[in-house]
Steps between C-alpha positions, in 0.01 A plus 500: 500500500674710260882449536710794342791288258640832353879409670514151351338597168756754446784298601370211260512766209832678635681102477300401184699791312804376609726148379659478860299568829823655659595696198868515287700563791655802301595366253654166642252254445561547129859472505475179694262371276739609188749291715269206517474534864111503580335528814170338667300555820209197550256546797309211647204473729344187642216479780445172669210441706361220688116605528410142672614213595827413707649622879434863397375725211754762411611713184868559398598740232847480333676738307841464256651718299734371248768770335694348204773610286516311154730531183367440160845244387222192514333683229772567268619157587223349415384681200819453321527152585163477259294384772288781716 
């Protein structure tokens, strides 16, 4: 079976060229980073399964997505306090 992977091929090479999957935000992603404001987006999948064994087999999937804003003072702070 032949399976056609032009769509995710060019998407891998469209977000390779890039240093932010959701792009500068015109402009403002820069100037909060200038600011020492800097923002995060983690995404987590887990799939549990019992495949024997127990009252029932079953399969849960969870998901969590984990958006973060951080400042960059612990790194100054730390790097002029000598230690890093």
């Amino acid at each position: 079976m032949n399976v056609d992977n032009t769509f995710s091929d060019n998407l891998a090479v469209f977000l390779s060229k890039r240093n932010y999957a959701t792009g500068q935000w015109r402009g403002y992603r820069q100037k909060f980073e200038d600011n020492g404001i800097i923002f995060k987006v983690d995404y987590t999948s887990d799939m549990f399964s019992n495949v024997a064994g127990g009252i029932e087999s079953n399969s849960v999937h969870l998901d969590n997505i984990d958006i973060t804003s951080m400042t960059k003072w612990l790194k100054e702070f730390r790097s002029s306090s000598g230690s890093y």
